[in-house]
C-alpha positions as CSV (number, residue, x, y, z in Angstrom):
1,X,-34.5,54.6,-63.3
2,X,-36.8,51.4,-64.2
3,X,-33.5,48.9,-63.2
4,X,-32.7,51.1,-60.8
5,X,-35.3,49.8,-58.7
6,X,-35.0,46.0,-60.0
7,X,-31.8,46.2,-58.6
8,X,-32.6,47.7,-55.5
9,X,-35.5,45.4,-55.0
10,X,-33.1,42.2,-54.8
11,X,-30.8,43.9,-53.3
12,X,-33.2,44.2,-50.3
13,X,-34.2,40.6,-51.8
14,X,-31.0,38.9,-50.6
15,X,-31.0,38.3,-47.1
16,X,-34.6,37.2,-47.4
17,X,-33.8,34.2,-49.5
18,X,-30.4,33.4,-47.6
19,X,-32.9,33.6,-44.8
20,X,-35.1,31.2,-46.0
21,X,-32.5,28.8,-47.4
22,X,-31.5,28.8,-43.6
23,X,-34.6,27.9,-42.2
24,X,-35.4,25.3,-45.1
25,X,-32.0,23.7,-44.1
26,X,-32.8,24.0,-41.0
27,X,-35.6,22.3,-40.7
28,X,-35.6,19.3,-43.4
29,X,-39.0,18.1,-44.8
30,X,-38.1,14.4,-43.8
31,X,-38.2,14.7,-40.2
32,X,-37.7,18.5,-39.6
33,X,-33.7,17.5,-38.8
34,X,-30.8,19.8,-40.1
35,X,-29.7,18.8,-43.7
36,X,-26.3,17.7,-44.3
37,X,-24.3,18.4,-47.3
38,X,-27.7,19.8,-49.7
39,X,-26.6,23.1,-52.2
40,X,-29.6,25.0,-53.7
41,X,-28.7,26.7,-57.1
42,X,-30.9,29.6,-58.2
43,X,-31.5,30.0,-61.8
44,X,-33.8,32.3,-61.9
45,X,-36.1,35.1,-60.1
46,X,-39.0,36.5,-61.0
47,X,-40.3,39.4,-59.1
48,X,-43.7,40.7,-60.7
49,X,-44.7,44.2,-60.7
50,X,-44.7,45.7,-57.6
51,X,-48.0,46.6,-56.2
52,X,-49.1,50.5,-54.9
53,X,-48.1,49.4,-51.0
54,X,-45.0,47.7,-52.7
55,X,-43.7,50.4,-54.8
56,X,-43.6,52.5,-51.4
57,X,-41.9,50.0,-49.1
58,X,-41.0,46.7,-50.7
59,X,-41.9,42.9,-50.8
60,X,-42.4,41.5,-47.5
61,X,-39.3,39.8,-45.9
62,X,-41.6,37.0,-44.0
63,X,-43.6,36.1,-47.4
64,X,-40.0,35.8,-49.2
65,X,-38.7,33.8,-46.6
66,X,-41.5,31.5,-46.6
67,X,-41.9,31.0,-50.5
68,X,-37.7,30.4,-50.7
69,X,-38.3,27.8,-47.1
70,X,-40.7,26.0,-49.4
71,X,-39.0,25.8,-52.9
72,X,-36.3,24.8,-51.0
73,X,-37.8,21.8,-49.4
74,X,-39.5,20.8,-52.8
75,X,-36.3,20.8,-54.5
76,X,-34.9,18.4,-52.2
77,X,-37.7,16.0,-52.5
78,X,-37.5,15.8,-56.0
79,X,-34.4,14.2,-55.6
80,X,-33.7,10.8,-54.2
81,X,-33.3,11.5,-50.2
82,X,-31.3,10.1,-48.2
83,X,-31.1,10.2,-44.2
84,X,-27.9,10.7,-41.9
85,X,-27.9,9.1,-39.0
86,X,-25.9,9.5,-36.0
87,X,-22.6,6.2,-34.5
88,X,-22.3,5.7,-31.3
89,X,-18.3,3.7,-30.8
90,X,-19.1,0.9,-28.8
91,X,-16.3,-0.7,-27.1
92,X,-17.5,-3.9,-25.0
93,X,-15.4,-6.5,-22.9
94,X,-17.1,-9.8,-22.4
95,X,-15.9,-13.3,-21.2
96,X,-15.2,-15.5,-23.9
97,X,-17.8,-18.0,-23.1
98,X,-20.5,-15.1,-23.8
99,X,-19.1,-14.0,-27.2
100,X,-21.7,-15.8,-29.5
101,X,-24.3,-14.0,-27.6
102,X,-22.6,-10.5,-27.7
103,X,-22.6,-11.4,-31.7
104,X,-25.9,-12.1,-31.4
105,X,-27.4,-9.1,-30.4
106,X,-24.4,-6.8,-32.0
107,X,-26.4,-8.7,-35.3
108,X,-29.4,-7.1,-34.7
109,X,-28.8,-3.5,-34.0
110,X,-27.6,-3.1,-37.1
111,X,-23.7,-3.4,-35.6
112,X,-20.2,-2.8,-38.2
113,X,-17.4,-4.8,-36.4
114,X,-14.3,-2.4,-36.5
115,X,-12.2,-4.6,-34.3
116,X,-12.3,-7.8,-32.1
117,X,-9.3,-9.2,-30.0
118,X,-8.5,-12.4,-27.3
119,X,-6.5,-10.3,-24.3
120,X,-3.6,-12.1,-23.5
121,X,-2.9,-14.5,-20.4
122,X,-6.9,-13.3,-20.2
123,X,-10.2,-15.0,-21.1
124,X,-11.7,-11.5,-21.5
125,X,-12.5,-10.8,-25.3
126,X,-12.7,-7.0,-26.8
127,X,-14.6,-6.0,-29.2
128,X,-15.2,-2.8,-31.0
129,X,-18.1,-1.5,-33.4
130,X,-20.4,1.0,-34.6
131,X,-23.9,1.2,-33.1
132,X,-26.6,3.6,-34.7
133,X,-27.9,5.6,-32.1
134,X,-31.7,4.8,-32.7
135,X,-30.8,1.1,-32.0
136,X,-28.4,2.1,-28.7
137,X,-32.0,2.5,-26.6
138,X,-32.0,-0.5,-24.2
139,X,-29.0,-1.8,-26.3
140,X,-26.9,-2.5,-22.3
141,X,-29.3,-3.7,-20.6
142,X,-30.2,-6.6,-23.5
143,X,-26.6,-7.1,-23.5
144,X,-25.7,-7.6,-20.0
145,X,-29.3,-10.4,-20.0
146,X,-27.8,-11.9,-22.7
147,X,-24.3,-12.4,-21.1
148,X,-25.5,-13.2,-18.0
149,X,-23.9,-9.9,-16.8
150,X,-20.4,-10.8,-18.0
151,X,-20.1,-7.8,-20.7
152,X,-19.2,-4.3,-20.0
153,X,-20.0,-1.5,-22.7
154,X,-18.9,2.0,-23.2
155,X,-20.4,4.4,-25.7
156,X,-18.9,7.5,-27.1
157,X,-20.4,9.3,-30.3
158,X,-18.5,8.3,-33.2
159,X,-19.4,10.0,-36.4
160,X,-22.4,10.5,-38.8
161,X,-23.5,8.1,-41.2
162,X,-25.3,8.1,-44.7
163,X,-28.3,4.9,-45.0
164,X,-28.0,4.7,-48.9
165,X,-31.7,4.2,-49.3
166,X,-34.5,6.0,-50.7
167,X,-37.1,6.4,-48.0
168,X,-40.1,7.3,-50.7
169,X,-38.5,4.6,-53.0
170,X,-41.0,3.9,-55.7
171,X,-40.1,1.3,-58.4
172,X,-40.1,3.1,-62.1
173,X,-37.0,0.8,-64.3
174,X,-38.3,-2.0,-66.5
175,X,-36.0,-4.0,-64.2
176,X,-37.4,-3.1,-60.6
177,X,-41.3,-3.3,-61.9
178,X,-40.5,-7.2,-62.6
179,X,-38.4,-7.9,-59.0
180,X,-40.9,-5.7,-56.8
181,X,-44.1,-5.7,-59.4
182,X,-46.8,-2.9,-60.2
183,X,-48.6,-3.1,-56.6
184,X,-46.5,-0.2,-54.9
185,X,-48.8,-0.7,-51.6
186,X,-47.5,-4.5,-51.7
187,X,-44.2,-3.5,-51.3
188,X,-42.2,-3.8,-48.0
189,X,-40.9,-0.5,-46.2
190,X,-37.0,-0.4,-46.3
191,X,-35.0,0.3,-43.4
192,X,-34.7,3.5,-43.8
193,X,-38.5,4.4,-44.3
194,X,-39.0,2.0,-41.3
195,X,-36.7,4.9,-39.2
196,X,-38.3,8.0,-40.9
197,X,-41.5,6.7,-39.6
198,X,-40.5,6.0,-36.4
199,X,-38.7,10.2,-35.8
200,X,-41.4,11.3,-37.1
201,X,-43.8,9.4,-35.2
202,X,-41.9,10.3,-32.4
203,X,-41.8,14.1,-33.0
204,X,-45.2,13.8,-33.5
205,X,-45.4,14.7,-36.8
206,X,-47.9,12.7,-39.6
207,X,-47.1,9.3,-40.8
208,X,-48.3,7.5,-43.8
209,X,-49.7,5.0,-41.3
210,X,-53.0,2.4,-42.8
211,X,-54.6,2.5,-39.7
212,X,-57.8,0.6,-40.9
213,X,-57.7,-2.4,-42.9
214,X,-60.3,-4.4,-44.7
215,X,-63.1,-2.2,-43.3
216,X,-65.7,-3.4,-46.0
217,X,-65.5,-6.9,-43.1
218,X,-67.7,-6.5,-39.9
219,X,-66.3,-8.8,-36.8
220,X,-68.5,-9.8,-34.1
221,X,-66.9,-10.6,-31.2
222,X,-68.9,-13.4,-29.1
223,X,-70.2,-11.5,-25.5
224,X,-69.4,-14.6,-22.5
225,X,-72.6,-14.5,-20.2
């Protein structure tokens, strides 16, 4: 009769922690984005002796979801994370004077050249890449002052993309201690903590930021009478 009721309790167990793997995937603990492509295995459950107000109507579905929501999102960290981020196709046509300055600022968003090609009989050079989408903010109107208004762009959404860094990246081999050293505040954000910061920053979520620096130094600043 004992298992009986084991069984029955995760029975009614089940669609609380497919419930909170939902809203853990949901709602990722890097930026609270959807996660892509992440499998949680369970091992093991433990359910502890049910209480008197229990035994009469069962574990609580909301403080299930929420414990599997967390464990979830722990498990995740303690792997090496990785953020997907969203291609725009960006197909431009420029005159071929302006090319090096389409390069130019195709360089610094972060651009993957897919194709480039002289019309014929034309002067008009095409050129297709990828833009990320964080970088396409602005991305026209620094293209057409670059080109002197020469360029026209068109953007369509292309696909999603992996950045294969670790945002938390903390060196731990013999090998990465000697290239970035012991000092883990010395050492520069990547790229993709740099974005992290900024979604979350934007979402208004909290950010890792030093906001005060040196504060054992007073400055006096001189008052002009």
């Amino acid at each position: 009769r004992r298992r009986r009721w084991w069984l029955w309790q995760l029975q009614r167990l089940e669609s609380s922690v497919v419930s909170g793997f939902q809203l853990g995937g949901g709602a990722g603990p890097l930026c609270d984005e959807p996660m892509h492509g992440v499998g949680v295995f369970v091992d093991h459950i433990h359910v502890q002796p049910p209480s008197p107000t229990e035994a009469q109507h069962g574990p609580m579905r909301g403080a299930v979801m929420s414990c599997v929501k967390e464990a979830c999102r722990g498990a995740f960290l303690r792997r090496s994370a990785r953020l997907v981020e969203p291609l725009y196709r960006c197909d431009i046509q420029v005159a071929d004077a302006h090319v090096g300055n389409v390069y130019v600022v195709l360089g610094k968003c972060r651009c993957k050249i897919l194709q480039e090609e002289l019309r014929e009989t034309t002067d008009i050079f095409y050129i297709r890449a990828l833009l990320p989408v964080i970088e396409s903010f602005g991305f026209t109107d620094i293209l057409l002052r670059q080109t002197s208004g020469s360029a026209s762009t068109q953007l369509t959404f292309s696909e999603w993309d992996m950045i294969d860094m670790d945002p938390y990246f903390v060196p731990t081999t013999e090998d990465e201690l000697e290239e970035y050293g012991e000092n883990v505040s010395a050492i520069p954000k990547n790229r993709a903590r740099v974005i992290l910061d900024e979604i979350r920053r934007r979402k208004g979520l909290q950010v890792e930021d030093k906001i005060v620096e040196h504060a054992e130094k007073q400055r006096t600043l001189k008052r002009n009478k």
